[in-house]
Phi, psi and omega in degrees: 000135192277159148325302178296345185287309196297300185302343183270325167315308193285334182289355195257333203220019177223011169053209191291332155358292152332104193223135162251169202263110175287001123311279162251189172239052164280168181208189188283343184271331177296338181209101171309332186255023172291164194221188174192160196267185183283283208273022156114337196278115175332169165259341171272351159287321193281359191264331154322282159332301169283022191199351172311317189289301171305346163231352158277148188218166192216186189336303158273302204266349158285303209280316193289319168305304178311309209280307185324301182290274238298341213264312189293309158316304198273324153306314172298358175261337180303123198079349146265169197271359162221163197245358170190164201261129183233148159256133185232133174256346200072008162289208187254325195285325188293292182340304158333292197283349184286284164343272197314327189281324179314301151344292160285013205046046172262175199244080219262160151249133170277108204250107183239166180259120182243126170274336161117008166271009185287119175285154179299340186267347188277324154346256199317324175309287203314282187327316211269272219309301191248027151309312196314316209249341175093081179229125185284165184233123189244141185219117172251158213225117180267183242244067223294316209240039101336272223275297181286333166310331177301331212265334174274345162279315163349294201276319151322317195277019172033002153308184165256039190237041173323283166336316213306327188283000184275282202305309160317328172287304176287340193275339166300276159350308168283343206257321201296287177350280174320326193277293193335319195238039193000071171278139197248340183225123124324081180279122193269153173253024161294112194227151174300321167309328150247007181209048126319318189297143179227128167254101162281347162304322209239348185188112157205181207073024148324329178227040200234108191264285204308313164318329186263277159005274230277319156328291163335282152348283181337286186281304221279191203200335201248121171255171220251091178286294183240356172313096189348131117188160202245192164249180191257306169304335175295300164316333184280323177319305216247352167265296176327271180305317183263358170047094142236147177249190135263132174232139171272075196296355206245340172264025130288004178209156167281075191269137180246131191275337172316320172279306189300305201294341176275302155300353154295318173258011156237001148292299202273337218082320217283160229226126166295100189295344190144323220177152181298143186038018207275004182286342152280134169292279174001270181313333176287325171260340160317295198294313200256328158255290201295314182299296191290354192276325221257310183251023157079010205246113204201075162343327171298315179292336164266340170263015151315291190326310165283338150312309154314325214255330182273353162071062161250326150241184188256132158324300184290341159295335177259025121309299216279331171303335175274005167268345196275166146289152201321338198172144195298135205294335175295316186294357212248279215294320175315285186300323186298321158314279161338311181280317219291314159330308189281323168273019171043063159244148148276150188314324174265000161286344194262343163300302159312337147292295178319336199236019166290187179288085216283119183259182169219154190293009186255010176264008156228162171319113199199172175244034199278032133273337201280306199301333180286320170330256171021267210317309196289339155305318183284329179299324160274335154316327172285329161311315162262032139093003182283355193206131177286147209288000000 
């Protein structure tokens, strides 16, 4: 049974309770705290509404923008041998900013993280793409059975923040790079326009150091030697002190992910994996299986939503995509074979997982106050033009 099916059901039998957004299509069962306005519009459209104009920019003024920062990187980059830092996965947005920073003739070093989760195409993409265009490639190959003990205390803390050591493992990585080789700018393939929505329900402790440690603690058995990862002074350290930035680079141009993806595969080669992250097995049976069978979690709503919201598809085009299931049901048995192997669980250890008892990261130790702070700080820096978009 699809998400929306499971959501229509509930909506049938829980009466006025029940609220969907009339704009896009979250609703109260994809997010217990959502909240809606007199006319209906969701909290995450109007926080959407309230933050576009500060982090998207759009034709002549996008163009006008881009070209300043492009001007401003490359002086800060002037006598190295590279002028900014890119993370490439073999999706389509990192793929895109590989493309798109060349373009402008800047001088990226390509930095990606292999977790031992890599599908051959995503493989074969990252090689192909930045063979194609001349991007040199730095690749760190983490630490596997580091890394599968991380991944396997995660799934014991029964949360739904299976990723987080993967997205935390990179966002180090790239900031650690950038200091190393004093590099002043980081180009994100994050963009506002198709990844606004935030659930902190559905996914947290990107930047959460305590949080993870602790999770650790708990579960874990290995200890965690070389693994990427940062603190919250260490972040203030490398923004400040060391002025390096992240630029969203994808809010500086009108970007459509339907297009990028058609020049990617005829400029480039590059081959379409499926699905939103479906370029990781992992993040693909996470995303797609564990999360909507175990929490009730079905990822597709926010980014249909924000597809919506960016007007690339119509609700009834993501309605109706929220009737197929996350992903074809043999591969869902394939991969589910495959992890279980691969994190040395048996069929009934991993049974025991789906059927524990569903926790939040706020039953550990963390810092999500102090991390919104931040988030909400850098957001109004971007308001006044003090911080890239």
């Amino acid at each position: 049974m699809t998400t929306l099916t499971q959501n229509l059901n509930y909506a049938a039998t829980s009466g006025p309770t029940y609220q969907a957004c009339t704009r896009c299509i979250m609703d109260t069962v994809a997010d217990r705290n959502i909240t809606f306005d007199e006319q209906g519009l969701c909290s995450h459209c109007l926080r959407y509404d309230s933050l576009v104009n500060a982090r998207r920019l759009r034709g002549m003024r996008g163009r006008e923008a881009l070209r300043t920062l492009v001007e401003r990187i490359s002086a800060a980059g002037r006598g190295r041998e590279y002028d900014c830092i890119i993370g490439v996965s073999g999706g389509v947005d990192s793929t895109y900013v590989a493309w798109l920073v060349k373009e402008q003739g800047l001088r990226p070093l390509a930095v990606h993280f292999d977790n031992g989760w890599n599908s051959e195409l995503a493989t074969k993409n990252i090689e192909r793409v930045l063979r194609n265009i001349g991007i040199d490639l730095h690749t760190h190959v983490v630490d596997w059975e580091e890394f599968r003990d991380l991944q396997r205390a995660f799934l014991d803390a029964s949360t739904p923040d299976g990723e987080i050591p993967t997205d935390h493992a990179i966002g180090a990585l790239l900031w650690k790079e950038a200091a190393a080789r004093g590099i002043k700018y980081i180009i994100s393939g994050m963009n506002f326009a198709t990844e606004s929505i935030s659930v902190p329900d559905w996914s947290y402790g990107h930047s959460d150091w305590r949080y993870i440690k602790d999770v650790h603690r708990r579960f874990g058995s290995v200890k965690l030697t070389t693994y990427p990862h940062f603190s919250l002074p260490y972040l203030i350290y490398v923004n400040v002190l060391r002025g390096i930035r992240i630029v969203s680079i994808l809010n500086y141009v009108d970007y459509d992910k339907q297009e990028a993806m058609e020049l990617l595969r005829n400029r480039l080669g590059w081959k379409d994996y499926g699905g939103k992250h479906h370029e990781s097995i992992y993040t693909r049976f996470y995303q797609g299986y564990v999360l909507p069978r175990k929490f009730g979690v079905d990822k597709r709503y926010g980014h249909l939503s924000d597809l919506i919201n960016a007007g690339q598809i119509t609700r009834a085009q993501a309605l109706a995509e929220m009737q197929k299931p996350p992903y074809a049901e043999d591969l869902q048995q394939q991969d589910l074979a495959y992890v279980v192997k691969k994190l040395r669980l048996s069929h009934e250890e991993f049974e025991d997982i789906m059927r524990a008892p569903t926790r939040s990261f706020r039953d550990y130790r963390n810092l999500y106050e102090p991390v919104q702070w931040l988030r909400n700080g850098v957001n109004r820096l971007r308001k006044h033009h003090l911080y890239p978009r």
